[in-house]
Backbone bond lengths (Angstrom), bond angles and torsions (degrees), N, CA, C in turn:
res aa  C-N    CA-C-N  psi(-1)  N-CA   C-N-CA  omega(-1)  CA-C   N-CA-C  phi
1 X - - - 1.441 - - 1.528 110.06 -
2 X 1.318 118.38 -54.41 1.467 111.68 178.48 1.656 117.67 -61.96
3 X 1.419 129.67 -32.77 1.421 121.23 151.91 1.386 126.63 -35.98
4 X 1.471 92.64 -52.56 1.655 91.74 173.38 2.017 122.17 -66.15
5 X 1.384 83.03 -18.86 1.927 80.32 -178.36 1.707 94.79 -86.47
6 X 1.184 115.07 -18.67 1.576 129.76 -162.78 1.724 100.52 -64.71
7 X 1.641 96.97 -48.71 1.207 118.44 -150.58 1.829 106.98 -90.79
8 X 1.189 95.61 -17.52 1.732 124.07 178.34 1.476 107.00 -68.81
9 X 1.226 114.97 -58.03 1.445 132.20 -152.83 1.558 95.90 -111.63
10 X 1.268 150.85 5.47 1.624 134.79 106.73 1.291 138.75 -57.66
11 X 1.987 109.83 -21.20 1.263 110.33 156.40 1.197 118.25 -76.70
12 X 1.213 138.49 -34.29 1.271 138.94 173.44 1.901 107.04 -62.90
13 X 0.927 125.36 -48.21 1.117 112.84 166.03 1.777 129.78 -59.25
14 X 1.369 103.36 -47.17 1.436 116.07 169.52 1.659 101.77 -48.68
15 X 1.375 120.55 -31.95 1.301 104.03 -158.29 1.916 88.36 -98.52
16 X 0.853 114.96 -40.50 1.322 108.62 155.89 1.611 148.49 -9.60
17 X 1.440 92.38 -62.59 1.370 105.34 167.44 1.382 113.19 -89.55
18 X 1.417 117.55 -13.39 1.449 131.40 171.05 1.714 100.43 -38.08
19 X 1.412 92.75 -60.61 1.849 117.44 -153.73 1.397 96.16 -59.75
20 X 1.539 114.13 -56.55 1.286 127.78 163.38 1.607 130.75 -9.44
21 X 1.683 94.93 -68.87 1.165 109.44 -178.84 1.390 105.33 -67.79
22 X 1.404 109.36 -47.41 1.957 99.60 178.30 1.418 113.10 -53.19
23 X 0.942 124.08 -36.47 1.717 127.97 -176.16 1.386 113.53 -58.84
24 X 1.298 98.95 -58.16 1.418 108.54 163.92 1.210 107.61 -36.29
25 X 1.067 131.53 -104.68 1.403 144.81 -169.32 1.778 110.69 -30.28
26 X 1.519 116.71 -34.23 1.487 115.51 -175.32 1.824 108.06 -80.76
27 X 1.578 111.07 -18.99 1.133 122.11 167.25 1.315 108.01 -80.37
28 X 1.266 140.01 -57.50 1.060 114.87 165.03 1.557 141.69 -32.70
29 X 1.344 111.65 -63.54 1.288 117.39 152.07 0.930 132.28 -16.33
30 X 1.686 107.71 -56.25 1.778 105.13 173.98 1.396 97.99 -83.80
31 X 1.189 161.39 -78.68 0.942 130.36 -161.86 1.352 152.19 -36.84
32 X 2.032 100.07 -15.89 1.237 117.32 145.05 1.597 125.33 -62.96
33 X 1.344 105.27 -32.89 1.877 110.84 -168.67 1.669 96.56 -66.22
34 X 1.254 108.25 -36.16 1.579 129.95 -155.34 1.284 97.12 -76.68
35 X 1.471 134.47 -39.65 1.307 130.82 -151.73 2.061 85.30 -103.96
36 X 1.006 139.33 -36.84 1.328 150.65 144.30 1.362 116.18 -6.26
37 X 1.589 89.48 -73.88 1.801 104.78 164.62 1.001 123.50 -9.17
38 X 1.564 96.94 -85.26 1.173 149.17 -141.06 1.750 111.05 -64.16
39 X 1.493 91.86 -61.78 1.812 118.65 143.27 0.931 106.69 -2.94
40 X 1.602 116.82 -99.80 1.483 136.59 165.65 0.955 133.35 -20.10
41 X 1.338 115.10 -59.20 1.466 122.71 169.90 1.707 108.14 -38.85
42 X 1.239 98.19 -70.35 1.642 123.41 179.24 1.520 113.95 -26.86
43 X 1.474 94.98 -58.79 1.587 111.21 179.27 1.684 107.76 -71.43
44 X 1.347 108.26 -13.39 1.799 90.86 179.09 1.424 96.04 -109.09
45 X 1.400 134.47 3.80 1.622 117.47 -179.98 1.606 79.41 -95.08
46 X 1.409 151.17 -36.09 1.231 143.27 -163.95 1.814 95.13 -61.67
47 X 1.334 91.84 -58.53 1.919 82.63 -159.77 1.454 95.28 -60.69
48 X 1.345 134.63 -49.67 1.609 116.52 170.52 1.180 122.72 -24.37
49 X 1.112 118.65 -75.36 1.458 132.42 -174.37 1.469 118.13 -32.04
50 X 1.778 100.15 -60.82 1.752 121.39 138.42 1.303 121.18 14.78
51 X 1.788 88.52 -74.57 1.502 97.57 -163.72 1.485 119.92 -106.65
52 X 1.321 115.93 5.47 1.177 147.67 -176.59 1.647 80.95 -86.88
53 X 1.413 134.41 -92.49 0.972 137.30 -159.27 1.997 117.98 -45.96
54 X 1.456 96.71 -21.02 1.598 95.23 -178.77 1.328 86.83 -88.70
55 X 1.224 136.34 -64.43 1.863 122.45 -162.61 1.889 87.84 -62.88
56 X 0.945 154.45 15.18 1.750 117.92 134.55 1.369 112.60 -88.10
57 X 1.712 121.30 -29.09 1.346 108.74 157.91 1.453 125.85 -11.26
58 X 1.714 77.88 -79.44 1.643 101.44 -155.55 1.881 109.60 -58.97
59 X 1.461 79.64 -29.10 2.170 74.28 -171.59 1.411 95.99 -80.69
60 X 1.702 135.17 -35.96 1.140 129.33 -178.95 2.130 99.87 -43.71
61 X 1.179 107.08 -70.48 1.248 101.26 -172.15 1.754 132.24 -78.06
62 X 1.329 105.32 0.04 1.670 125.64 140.32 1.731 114.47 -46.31
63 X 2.034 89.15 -63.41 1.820 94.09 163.82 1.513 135.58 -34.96
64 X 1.317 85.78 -74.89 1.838 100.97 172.66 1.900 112.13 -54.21
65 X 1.137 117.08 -20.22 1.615 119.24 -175.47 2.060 86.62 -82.57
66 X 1.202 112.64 -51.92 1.648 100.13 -173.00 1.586 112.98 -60.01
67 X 1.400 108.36 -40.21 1.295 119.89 -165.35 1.789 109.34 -50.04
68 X 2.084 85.86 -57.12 1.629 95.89 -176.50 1.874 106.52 -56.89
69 X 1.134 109.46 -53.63 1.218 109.70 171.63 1.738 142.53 -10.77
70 X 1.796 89.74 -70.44 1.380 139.73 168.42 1.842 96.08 -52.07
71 X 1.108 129.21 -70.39 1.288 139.70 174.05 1.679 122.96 -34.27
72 X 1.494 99.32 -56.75 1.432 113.11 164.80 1.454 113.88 -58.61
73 X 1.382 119.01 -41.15 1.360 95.71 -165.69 1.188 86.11 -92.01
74 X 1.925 165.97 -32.91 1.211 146.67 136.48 1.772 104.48 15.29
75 X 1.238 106.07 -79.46 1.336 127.41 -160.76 1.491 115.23 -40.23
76 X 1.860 93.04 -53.44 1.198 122.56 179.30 1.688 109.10 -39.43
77 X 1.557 87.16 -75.98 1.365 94.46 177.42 1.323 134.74 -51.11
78 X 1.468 120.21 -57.90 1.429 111.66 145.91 1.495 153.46 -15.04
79 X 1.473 90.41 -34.48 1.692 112.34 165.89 1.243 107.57 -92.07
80 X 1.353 147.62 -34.32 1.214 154.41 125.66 1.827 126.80 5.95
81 X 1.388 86.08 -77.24 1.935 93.05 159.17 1.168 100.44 -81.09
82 X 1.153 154.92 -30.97 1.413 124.77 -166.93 1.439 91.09 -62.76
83 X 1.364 118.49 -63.44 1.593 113.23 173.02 1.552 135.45 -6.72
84 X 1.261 92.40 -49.41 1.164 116.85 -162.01 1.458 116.14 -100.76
85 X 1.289 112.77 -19.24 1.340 123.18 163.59 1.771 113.85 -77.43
86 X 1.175 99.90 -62.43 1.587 99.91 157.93 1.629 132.98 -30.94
87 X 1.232 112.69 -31.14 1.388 125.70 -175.05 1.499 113.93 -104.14
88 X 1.344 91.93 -18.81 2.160 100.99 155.06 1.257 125.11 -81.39
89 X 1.471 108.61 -42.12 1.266 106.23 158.40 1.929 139.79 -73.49
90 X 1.352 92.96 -4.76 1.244 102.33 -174.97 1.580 95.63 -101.90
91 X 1.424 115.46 -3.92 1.869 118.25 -177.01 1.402 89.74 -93.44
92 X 1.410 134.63 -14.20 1.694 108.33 -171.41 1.540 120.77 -94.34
């Protein structure tokens, strides 16, 4: 009788660490799937960011093209009345 409880309670353990070892291994796994993820994720907020960062480029220097623009014709005009102020004063 005690063999048999002997013999009981090493299978139960044997099967034990059995479970163990599978766990192990199914945790692992996910912690591979998980770290995978994770990767990914990483790699698609990067290329966002990416492209996030070229469209402020591009409008930054859209900006600066109106600005310079905007300036010139300032200029324009400015030279314009001066013109034109000159030629009032030169009418009185």
């Amino acid at each position: 009788m005690r063999k048999f409880v002997l013999a009981a309670a090493i299978a139960t353990s044997a099967l034990g660490l059995a479970a163990c070892g599978e766990t192990a291994d199914a945790v692992g796994e996910t912690g591979d799937a998980m770290a995978a993820d994770a990767e990914s994720i990483a790699e698609d907020a990067t290329a966002v960011a990416e492209e996030g960062a070229e469209a402020v480029e591009g409008a930054a220097a859209e900006a600066g093209e109106a600005v310079e623009g905007a300036a010139e014709a300032t200029g324009e005009a400015a030279e314009a009345a001066a013109v034109e102020a000159e030629a009032m004063v030169e009418g009185e």
